[in-house]
DRENDO-1510 file (C-alpha; in Angstrom, 1 decimal, always signed):
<recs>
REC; n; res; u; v; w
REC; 1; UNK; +11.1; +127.0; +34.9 .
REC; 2; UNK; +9.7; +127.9; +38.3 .
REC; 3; UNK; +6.9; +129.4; +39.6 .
REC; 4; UNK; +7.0; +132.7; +42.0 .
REC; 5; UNK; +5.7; +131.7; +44.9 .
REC; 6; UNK; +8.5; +128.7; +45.5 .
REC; 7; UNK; +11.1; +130.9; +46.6 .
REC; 8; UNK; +9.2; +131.5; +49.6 .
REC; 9; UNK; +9.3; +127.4; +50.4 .
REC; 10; UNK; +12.5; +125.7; +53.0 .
REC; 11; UNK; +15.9; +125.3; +51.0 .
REC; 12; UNK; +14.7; +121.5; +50.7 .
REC; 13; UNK; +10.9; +121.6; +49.4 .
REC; 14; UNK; +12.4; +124.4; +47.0 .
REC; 15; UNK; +14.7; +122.0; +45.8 .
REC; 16; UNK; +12.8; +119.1; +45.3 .
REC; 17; UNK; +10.4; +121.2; +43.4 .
REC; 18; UNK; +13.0; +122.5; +40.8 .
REC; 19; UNK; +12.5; +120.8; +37.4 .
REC; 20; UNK; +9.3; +119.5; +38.1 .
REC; 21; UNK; +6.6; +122.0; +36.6 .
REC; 22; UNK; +4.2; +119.5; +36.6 .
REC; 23; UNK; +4.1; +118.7; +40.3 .
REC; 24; UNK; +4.4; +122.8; +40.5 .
REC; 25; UNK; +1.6; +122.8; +38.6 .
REC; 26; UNK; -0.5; +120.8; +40.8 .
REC; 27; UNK; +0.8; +122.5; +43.8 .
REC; 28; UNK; -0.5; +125.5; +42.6 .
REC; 29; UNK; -4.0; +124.6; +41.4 .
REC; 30; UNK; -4.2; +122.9; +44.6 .
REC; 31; UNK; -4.1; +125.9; +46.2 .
REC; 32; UNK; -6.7; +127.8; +44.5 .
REC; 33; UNK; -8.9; +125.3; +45.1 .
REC; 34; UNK; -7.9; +125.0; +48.8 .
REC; 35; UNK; -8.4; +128.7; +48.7 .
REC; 36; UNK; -12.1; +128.3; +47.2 .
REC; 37; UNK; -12.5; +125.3; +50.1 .
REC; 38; UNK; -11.2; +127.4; +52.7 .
REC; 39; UNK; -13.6; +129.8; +51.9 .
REC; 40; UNK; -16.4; +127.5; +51.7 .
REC; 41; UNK; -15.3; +125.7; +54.9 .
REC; 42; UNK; -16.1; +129.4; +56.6 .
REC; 43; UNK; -18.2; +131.6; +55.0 .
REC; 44; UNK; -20.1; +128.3; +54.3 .
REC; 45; UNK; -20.6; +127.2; +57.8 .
REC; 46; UNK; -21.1; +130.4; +59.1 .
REC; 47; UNK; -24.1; +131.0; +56.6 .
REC; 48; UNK; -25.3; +127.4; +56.8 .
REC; 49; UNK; -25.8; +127.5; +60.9 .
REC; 50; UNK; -27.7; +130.7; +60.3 .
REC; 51; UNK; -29.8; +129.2; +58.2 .
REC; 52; UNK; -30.7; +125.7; +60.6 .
REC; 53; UNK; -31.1; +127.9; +63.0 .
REC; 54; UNK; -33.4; +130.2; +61.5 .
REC; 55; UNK; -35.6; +127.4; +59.7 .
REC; 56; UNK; -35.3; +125.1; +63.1 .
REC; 57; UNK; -34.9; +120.8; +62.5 .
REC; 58; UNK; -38.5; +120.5; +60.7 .
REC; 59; UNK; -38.3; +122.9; +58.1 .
REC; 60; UNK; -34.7; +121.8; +57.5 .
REC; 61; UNK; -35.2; +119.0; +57.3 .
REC; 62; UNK; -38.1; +119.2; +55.0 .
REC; 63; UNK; -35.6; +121.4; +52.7 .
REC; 64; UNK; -33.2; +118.3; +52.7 .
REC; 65; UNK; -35.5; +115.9; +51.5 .
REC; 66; UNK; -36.4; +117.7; +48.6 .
REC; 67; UNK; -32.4; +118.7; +47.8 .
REC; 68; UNK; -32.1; +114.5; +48.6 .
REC; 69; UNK; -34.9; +113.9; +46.1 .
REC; 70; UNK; -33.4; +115.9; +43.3 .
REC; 71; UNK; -30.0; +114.7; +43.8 .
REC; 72; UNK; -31.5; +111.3; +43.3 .
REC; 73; UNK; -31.8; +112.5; +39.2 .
REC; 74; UNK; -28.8; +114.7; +38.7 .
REC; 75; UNK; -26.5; +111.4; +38.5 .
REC; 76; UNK; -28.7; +110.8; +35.2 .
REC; 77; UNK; -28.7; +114.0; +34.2 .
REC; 78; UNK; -25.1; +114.3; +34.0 .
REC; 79; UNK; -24.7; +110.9; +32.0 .
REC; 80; UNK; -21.3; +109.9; +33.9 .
REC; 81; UNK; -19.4; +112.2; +31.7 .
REC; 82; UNK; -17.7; +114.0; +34.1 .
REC; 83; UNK; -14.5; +112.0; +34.0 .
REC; 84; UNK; -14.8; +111.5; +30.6 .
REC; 85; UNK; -15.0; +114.8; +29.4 .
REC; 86; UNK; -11.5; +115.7; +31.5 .
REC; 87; UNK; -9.9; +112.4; +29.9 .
REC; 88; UNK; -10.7; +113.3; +26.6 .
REC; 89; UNK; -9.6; +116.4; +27.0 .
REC; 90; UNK; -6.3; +115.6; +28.1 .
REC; 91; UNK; -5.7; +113.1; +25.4 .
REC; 92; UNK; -7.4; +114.8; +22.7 .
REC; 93; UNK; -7.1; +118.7; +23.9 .
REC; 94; UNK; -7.1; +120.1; +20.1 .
REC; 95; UNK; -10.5; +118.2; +19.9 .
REC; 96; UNK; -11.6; +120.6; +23.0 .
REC; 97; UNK; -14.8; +122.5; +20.8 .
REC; 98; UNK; -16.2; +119.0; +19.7 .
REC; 99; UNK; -16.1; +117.5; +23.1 .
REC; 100; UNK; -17.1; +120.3; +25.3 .
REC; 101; UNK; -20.1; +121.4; +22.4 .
REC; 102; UNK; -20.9; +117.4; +22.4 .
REC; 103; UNK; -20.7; +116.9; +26.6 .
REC; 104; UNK; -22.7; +120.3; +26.6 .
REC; 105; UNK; -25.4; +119.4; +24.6 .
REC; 106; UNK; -25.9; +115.8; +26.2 .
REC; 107; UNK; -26.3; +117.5; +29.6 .
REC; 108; UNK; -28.3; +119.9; +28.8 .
REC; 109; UNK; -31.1; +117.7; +27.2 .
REC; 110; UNK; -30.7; +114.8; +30.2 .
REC; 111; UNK; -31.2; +118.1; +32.1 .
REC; 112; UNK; -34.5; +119.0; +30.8 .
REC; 113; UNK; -35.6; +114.6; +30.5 .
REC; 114; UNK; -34.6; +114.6; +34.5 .
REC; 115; UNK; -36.4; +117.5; +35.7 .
REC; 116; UNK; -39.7; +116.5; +34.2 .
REC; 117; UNK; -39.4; +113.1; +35.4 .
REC; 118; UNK; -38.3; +114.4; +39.0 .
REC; 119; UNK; -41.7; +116.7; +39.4 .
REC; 120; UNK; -43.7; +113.8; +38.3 .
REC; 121; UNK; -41.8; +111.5; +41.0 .
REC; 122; UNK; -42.8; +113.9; +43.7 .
REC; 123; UNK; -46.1; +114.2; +42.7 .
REC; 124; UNK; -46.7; +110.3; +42.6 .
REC; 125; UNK; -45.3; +110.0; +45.6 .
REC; 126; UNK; -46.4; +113.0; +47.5 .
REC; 127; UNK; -49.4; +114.0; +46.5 .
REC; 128; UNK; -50.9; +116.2; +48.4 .
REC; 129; UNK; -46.8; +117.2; +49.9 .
REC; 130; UNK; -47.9; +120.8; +48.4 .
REC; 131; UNK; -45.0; +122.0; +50.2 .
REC; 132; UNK; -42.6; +119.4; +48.9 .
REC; 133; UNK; -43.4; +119.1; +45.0 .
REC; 134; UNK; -43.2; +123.2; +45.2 .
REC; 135; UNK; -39.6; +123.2; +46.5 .
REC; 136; UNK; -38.8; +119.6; +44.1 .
REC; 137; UNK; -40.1; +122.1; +41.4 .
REC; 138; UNK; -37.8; +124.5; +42.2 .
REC; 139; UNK; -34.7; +122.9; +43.0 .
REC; 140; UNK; -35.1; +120.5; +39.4 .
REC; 141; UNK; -34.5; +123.5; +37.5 .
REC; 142; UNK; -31.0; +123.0; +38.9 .
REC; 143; UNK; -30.3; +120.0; +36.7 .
REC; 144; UNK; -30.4; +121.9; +33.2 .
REC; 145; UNK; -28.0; +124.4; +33.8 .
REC; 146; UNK; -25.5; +122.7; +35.5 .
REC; 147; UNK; -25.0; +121.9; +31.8 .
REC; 148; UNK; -22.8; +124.4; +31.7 .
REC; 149; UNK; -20.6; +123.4; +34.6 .
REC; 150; UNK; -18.7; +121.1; +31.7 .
REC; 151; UNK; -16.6; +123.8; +30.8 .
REC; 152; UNK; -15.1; +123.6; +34.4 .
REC; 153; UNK; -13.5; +120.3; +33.1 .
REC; 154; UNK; -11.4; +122.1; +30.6 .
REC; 155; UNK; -10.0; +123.8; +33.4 .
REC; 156; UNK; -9.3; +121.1; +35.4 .
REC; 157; UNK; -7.5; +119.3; +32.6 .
REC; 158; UNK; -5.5; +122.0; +32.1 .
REC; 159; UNK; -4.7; +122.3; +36.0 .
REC; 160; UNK; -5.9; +125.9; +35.6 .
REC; 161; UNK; -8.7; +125.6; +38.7 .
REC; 162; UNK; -8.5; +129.5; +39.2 .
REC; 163; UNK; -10.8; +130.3; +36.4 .
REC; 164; UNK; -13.2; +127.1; +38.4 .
REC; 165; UNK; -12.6; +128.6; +41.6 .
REC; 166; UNK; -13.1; +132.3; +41.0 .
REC; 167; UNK; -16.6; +131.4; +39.4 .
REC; 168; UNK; -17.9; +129.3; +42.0 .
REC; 169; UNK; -16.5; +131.7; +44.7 .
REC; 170; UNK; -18.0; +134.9; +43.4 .
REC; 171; UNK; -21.6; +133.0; +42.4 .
REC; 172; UNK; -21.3; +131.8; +46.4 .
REC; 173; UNK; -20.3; +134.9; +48.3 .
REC; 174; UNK; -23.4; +136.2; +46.3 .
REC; 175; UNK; -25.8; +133.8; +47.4 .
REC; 176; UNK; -24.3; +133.7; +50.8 .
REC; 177; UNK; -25.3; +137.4; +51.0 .
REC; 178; UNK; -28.9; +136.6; +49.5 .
REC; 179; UNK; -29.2; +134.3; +52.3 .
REC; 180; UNK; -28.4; +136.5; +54.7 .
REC; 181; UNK; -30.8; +138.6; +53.4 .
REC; 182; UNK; -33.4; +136.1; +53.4 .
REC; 183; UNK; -32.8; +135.4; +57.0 .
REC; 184; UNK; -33.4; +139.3; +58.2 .
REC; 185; UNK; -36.3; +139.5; +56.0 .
REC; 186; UNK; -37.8; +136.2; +57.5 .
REC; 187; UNK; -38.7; +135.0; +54.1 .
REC; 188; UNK; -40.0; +131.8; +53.4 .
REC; 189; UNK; -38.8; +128.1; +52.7 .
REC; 190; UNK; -39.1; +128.3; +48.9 .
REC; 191; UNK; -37.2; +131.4; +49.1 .
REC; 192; UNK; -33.8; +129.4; +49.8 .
REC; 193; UNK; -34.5; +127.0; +47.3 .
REC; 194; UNK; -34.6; +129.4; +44.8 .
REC; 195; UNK; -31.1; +130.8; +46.2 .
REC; 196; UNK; -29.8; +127.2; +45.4 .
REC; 197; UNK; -30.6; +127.5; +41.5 .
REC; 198; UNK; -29.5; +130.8; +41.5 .
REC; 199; UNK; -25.8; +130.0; +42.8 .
REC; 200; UNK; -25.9; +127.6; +39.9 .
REC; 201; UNK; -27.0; +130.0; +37.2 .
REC; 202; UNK; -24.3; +132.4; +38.4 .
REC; 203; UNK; -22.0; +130.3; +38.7 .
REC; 204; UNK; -22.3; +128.9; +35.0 .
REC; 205; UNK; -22.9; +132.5; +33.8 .
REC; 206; UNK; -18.9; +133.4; +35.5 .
REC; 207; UNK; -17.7; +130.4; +34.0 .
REC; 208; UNK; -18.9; +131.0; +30.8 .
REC; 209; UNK; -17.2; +134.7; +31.1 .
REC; 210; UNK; -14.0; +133.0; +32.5 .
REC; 211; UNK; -13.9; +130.5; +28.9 .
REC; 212; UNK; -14.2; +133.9; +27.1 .
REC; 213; UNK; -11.3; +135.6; +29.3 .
REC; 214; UNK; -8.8; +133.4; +28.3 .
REC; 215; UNK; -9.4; +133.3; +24.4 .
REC; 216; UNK; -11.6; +130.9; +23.9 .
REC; 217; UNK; -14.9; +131.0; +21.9 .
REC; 218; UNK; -18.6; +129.3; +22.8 .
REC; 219; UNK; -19.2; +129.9; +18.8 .
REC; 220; UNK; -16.9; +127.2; +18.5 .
REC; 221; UNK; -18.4; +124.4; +19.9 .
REC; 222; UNK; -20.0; +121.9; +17.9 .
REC; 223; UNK; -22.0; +118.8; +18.7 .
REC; 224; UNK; -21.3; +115.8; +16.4 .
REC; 225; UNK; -23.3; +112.6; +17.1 .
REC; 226; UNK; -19.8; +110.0; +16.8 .
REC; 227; UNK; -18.3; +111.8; +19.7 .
REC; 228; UNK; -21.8; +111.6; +21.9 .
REC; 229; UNK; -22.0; +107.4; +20.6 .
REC; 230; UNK; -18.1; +107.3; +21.6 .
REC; 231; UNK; -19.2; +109.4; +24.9 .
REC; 232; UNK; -22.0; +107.0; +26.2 .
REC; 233; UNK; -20.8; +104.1; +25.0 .
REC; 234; UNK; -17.9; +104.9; +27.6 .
REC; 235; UNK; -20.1; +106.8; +30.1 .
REC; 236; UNK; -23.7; +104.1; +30.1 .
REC; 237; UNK; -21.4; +102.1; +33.2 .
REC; 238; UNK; -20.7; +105.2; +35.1 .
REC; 239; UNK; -24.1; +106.5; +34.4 .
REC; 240; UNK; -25.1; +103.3; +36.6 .
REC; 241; UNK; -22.5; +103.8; +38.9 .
REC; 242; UNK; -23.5; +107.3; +39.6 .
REC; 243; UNK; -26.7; +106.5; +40.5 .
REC; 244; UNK; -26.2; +104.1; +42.4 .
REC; 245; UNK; -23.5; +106.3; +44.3 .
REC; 246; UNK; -26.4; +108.8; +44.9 .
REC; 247; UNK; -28.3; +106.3; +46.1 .
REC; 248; UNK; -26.3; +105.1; +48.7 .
REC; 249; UNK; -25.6; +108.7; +49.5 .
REC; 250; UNK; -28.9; +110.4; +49.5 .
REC; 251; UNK; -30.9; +107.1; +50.3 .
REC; 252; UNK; -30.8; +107.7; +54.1 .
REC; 253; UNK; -32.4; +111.4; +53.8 .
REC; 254; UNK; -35.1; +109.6; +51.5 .
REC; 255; UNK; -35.7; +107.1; +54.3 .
REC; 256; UNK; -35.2; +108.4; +57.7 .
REC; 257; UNK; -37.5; +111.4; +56.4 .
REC; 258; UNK; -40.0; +109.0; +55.2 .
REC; 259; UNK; -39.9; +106.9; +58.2 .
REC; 260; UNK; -38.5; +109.1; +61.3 .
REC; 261; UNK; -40.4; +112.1; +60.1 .
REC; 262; UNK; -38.7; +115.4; +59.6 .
REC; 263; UNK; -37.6; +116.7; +62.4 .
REC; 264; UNK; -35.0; +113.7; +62.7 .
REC; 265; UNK; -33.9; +114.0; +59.3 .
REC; 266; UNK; -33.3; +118.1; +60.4 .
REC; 267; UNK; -30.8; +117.1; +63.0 .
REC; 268; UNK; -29.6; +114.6; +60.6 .
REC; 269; UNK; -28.4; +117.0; +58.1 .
REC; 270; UNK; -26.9; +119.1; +59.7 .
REC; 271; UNK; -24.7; +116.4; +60.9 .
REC; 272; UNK; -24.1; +116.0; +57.2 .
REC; 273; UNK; -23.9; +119.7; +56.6 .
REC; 274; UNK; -20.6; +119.6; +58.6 .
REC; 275; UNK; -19.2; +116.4; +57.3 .
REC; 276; UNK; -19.6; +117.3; +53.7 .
REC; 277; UNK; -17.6; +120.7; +54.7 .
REC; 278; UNK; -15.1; +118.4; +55.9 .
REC; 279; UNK; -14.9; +116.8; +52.9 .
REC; 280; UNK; -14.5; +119.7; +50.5 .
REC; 281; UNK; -10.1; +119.6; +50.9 .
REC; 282; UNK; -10.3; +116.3; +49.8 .
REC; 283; UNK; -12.3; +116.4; +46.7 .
REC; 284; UNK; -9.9; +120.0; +45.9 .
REC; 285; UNK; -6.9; +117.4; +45.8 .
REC; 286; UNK; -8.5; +114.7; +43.7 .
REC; 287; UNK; -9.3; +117.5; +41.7 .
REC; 288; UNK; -5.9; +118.9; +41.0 .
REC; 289; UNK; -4.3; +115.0; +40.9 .
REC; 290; UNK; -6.7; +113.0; +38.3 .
REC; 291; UNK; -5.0; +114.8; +35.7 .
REC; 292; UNK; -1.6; +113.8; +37.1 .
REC; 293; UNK; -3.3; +110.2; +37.2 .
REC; 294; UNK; -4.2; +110.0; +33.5 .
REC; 295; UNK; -1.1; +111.0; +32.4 .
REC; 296; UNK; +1.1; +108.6; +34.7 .
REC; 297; UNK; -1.2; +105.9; +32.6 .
REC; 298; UNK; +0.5; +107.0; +29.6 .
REC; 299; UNK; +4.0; +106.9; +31.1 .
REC; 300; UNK; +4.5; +103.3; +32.9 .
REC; 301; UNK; +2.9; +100.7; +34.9 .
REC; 302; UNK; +5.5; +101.9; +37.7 .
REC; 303; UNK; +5.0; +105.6; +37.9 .
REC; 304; UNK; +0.8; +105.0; +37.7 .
REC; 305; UNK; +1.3; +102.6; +40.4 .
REC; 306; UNK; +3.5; +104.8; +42.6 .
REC; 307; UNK; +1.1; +107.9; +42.2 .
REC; 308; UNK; -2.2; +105.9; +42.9 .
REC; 309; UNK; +0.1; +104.8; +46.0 .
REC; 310; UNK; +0.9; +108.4; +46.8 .
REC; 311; UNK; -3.4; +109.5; +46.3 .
REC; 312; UNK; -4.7; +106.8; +48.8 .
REC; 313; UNK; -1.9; +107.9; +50.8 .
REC; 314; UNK; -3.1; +111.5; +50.9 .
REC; 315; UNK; -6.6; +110.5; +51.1 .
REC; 316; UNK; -6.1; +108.5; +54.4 .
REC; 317; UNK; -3.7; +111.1; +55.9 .
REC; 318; UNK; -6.2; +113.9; +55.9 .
REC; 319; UNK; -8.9; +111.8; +57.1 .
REC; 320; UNK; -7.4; +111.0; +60.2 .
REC; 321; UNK; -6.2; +114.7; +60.7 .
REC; 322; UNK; -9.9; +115.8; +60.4 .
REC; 323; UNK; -11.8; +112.6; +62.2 .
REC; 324; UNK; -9.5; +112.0; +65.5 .
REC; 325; UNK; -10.3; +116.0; +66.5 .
REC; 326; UNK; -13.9; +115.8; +65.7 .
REC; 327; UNK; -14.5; +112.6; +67.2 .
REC; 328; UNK; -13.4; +114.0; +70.4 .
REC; 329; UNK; -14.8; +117.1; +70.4 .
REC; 330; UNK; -18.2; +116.9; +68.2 .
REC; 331; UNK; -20.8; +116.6; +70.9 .
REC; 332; UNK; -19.7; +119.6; +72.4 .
REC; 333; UNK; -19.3; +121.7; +69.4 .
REC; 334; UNK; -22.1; +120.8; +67.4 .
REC; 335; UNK; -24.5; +121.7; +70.0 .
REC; 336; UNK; -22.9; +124.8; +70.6 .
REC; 337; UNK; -22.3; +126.1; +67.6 .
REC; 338; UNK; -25.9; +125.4; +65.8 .
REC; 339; UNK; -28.1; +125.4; +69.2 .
REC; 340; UNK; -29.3; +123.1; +71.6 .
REC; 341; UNK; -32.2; +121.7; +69.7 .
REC; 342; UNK; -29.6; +120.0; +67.6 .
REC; 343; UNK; -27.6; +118.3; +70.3 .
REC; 344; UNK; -28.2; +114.8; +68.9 .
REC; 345; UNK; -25.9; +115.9; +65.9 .
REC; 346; UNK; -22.6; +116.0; +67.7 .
REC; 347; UNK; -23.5; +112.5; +68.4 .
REC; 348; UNK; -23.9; +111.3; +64.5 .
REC; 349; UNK; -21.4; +113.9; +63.6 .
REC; 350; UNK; -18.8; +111.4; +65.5 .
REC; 351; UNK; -20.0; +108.6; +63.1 .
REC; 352; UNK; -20.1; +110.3; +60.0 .
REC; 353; UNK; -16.2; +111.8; +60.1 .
REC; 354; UNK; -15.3; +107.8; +60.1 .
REC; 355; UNK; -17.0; +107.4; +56.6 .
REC; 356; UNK; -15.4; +110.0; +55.2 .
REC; 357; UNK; -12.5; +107.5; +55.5 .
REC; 358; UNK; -13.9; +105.6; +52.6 .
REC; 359; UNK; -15.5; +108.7; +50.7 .
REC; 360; UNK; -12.2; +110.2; +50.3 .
REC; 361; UNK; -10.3; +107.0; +49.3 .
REC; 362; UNK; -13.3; +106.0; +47.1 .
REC; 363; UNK; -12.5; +109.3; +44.9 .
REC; 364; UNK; -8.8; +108.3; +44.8 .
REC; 365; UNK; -10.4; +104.3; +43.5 .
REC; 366; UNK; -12.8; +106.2; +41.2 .
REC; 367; UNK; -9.5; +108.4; +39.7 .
REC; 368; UNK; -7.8; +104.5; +39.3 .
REC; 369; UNK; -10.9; +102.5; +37.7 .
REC; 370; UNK; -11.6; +105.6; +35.0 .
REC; 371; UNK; -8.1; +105.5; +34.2 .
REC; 372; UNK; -7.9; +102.3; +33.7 .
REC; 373; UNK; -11.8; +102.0; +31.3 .
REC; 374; UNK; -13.0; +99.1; +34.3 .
REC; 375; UNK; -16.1; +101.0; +34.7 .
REC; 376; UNK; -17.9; +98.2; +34.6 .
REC; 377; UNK; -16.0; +96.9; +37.9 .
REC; 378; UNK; -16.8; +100.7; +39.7 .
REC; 379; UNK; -20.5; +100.1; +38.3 .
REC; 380; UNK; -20.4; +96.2; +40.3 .
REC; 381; UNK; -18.8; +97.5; +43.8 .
REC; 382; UNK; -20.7; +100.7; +43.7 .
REC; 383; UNK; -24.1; +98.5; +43.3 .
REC; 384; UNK; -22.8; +96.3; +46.5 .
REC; 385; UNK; -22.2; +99.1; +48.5 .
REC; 386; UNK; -26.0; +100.9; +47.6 .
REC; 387; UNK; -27.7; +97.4; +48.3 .
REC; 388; UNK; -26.1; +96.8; +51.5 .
REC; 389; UNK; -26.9; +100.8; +52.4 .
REC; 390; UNK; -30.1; +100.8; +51.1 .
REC; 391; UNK; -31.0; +97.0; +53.6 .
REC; 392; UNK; -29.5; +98.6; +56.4 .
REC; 393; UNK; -31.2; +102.1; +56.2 .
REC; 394; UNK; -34.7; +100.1; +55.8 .
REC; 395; UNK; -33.5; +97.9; +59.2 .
REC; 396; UNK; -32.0; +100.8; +61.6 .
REC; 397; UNK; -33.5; +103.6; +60.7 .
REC; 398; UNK; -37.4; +102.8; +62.3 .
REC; 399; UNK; -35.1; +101.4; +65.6 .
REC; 400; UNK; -32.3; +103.5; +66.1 .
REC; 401; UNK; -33.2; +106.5; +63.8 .
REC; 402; UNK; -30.1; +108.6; +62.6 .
REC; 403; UNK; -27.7; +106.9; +64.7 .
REC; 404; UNK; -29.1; +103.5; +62.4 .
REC; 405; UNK; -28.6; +105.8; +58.8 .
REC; 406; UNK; -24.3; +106.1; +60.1 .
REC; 407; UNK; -24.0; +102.8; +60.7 .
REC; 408; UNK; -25.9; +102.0; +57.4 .
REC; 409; UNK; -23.2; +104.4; +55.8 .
REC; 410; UNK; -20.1; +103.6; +57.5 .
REC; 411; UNK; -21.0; +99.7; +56.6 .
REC; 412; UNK; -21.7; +100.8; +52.9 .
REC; 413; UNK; -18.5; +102.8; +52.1 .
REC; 414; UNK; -16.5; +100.2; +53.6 .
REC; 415; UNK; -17.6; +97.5; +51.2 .
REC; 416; UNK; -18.1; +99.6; +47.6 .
REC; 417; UNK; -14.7; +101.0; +48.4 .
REC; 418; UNK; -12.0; +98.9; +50.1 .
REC; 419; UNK; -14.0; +95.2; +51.2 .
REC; 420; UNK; -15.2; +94.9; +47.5 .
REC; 421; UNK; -11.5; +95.0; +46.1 .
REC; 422; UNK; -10.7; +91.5; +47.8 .
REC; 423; UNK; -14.0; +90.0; +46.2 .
REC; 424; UNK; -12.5; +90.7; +42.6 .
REC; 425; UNK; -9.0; +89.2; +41.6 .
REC; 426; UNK; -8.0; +92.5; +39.0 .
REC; 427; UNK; -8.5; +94.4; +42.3 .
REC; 428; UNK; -7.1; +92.6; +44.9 .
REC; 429; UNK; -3.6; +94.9; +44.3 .
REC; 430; UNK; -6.1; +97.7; +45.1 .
REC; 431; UNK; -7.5; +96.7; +48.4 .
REC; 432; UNK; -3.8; +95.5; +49.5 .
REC; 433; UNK; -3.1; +99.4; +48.4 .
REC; 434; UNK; -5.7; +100.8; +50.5 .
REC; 435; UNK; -5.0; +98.6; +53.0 .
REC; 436; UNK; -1.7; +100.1; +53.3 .
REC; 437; UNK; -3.2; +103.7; +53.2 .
REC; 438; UNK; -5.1; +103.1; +56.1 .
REC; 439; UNK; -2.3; +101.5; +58.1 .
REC; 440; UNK; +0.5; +103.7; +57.0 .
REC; 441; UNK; -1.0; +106.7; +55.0 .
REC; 442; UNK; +2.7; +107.8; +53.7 .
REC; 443; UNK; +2.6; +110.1; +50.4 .
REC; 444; UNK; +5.6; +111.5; +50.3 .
</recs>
């Protein structure tokens, strides 16, 4: 069995595709998801430099810190399931109502603990921030209906992203066009993070109509309390790992807004704004290959090791097709594009494609360590990398303000992801696989 669109592909793709429906498969839900990406990538950007320059580097950046803050409790609010729930799923698919009603229901209640705890936070910290605890307030919400975002997961297991994609694209192009709006009506700061909750609510909404469209029943779903035992007993590592993940990822917001004030962390994020767009291909292919990973598991030690091979290879391939053009041209674009009053950008922007290098193999490593149950190892190296990143970011940042936050980064990724390996023996066969990634990123 083949799939339509091969017959448009070269005489020798078309045949190595023949006879292999699952790497068709992937192919294919790798393109709807590029497709979603690619979208993203433009309409995204084009949106996003509208709004920095509309709100200017101070109340940008005050809109990052609070996104920062609240991102700071969605790791605990999702309770490390994610990779669970599609693992589960693949091995036990005609168990799908228990685990999706079971996932759903853990969520949703972390959802509502997180969101009361992240208001308080604020309000401890910032006290008389009215601003900030009003837009913390708002953006919370956020982290009890992305509840819902667990039927996505079915989806992915299934390597059936279009349902995923269509949902998230039609909940964005609407909130694109709010924002828009928001703009030409010169409405206020809380007004955009209200359209951040929104895209969420829509988007769950769509994929709840999607899980309808193709047969399947809500009514169905069940919560039973051994499947939530089995859940965290699996997921309390990754729970850890998660957070301190965030951390390490939102830590430098938290700080250099603290410390460097707002305006700095403005210019900073929008250096981040265009990384993390940069990023979006490569977490659309470890999307469409963990699947492909769990199941190689269940074949042989050789075709699991081949494939991981193959994902780091991938991984490090695209991240020197995106970093060696932005490198060199960055500080002229970056300026350009979003205005001269964030100049300094193109600068950090520079900096930041090089971590991606470890972002994007660190998803392939995080594919690997689930398969294989070591979460307590991704909960150890993960905990390395925030410490170092959070020591650094206290060091740099008052001395060499954002430019000190992407070194702190770069230095982090590094050591959670490929340094770490050689510091414990079960995953010394990763880092010498990463190593060869990054010297020869074959994947074919």
């Amino acid at each position: 069995m083949t799939r339509p669109w091969t017959r448009y592909l070269p005489a020798f793709i078309k045949t190595r595709l023949e006879g292999s429906l699952h790497l068709q498969n992937v192919i294919n839900n790798a393109g709807w998801l590029f497709a979603d990406n690619i979208l993203r990538m433009g309409i995204g950007l084009l949106v996003g430099v509208w709004v920095t320059r509309y709100l200017g580097p101070e109340q940008f950046g005050v809109l990052n810190y609070a996104t920062a803050f609240v991102t700071l409790f969605s790791s605990v609010a999702l309770l490390g399931l994610d990779g669970i729930i599609i693992r589960d799923f693949i091995r036990k698919p005609d168990r799908r109502d228990e685990i999706m009603g079971t996932a759903v229901a853990l969520k949703f209640s972390g959802g509502l603990v997180m969101t009361a705890i992240c208001i308080l936070s604020i309000y401890l910290i910032r006290p008389d921030d009215y601003q900030s605890i009003l837009l913390v307030g708002i953006i919370s919400l956020g982290l009890v209906f992305q509840s819902f975002g667990t039927i996505e997961f079915w989806f992915q297991s299934q390597i059936q992203s279009k349902y995923c994609v269509i949902s998230r694209s039609s909940a964005f192009l609407i909130i694109a066009a709010v924002k828009i709006g928001l703009i030409l009506s010169e409405a206020p700061l809380a007004a955009f993070a209200w359209a951040g909750v929104a895209e969420i609510v829509i988007g769950s909404a769509a994929l709840i109509a999607a899980y309808r469209y193709t047969g399947l029943r809500l009514g169905s779903l069940r919560a039973t309390r051994s499947v939530a035992v089995k859940m965290m007993r699996d997921s309390w590592p990754l729970i850890f790992a998660d957070v301190v993940t965030v951390v390490y990822m939102r830590a430098d917001k938290i700080i250099l807004g603290e410390t460097a004030g707002n305006h700095e962390l403005g210019i900073y994020s929008v250096a981040i704004l265009v990384a993390e767009v940069l990023w979006l291909v490569p977490r659309a292919l470890s999307a469409s290959l963990y699947p492909g990973i769990v199941e190689a598991k269940g074949i042989s030690d050789v075709v699991f090791h081949d494939r991981m091979q193959r994902y780091y290879g991938i991984m490090a391939f695209f991240t020197y097709l995106v970093a060696v053009p932005v490198t060199l041209l960055g500080s002229w674009a970056v300026p350009f594009i979003f205005g001269p009053a964030y100049a300094q950008a193109g600068t950090l922007l520079a900096g930041l494609v090089w971590t991606g290098m470890f972002i994007n193999l660190g998803l392939a490593r995080s594919s690997y360590l689930t398969a294989m149950n070591w979460t307590r190892l991704h909960s150890i190296t993960d905990f390395l990398g925030c410490v170092v990143n959070v020591v650094l970011n206290l060091v740099l940042i008052p001395r060499y303000g954002g430019v000190g936050a992407v070194i702190a980064s770069f230095a982090a990724y590094w050591l959670a992801v490929h340094g770490s390996c050689y510091l414990f023996p079960p995953l010394r066969d990763t880092g010498r696989m990463l190593t060869r990634a990054l010297l020869y990123p074959k994947f074919w």
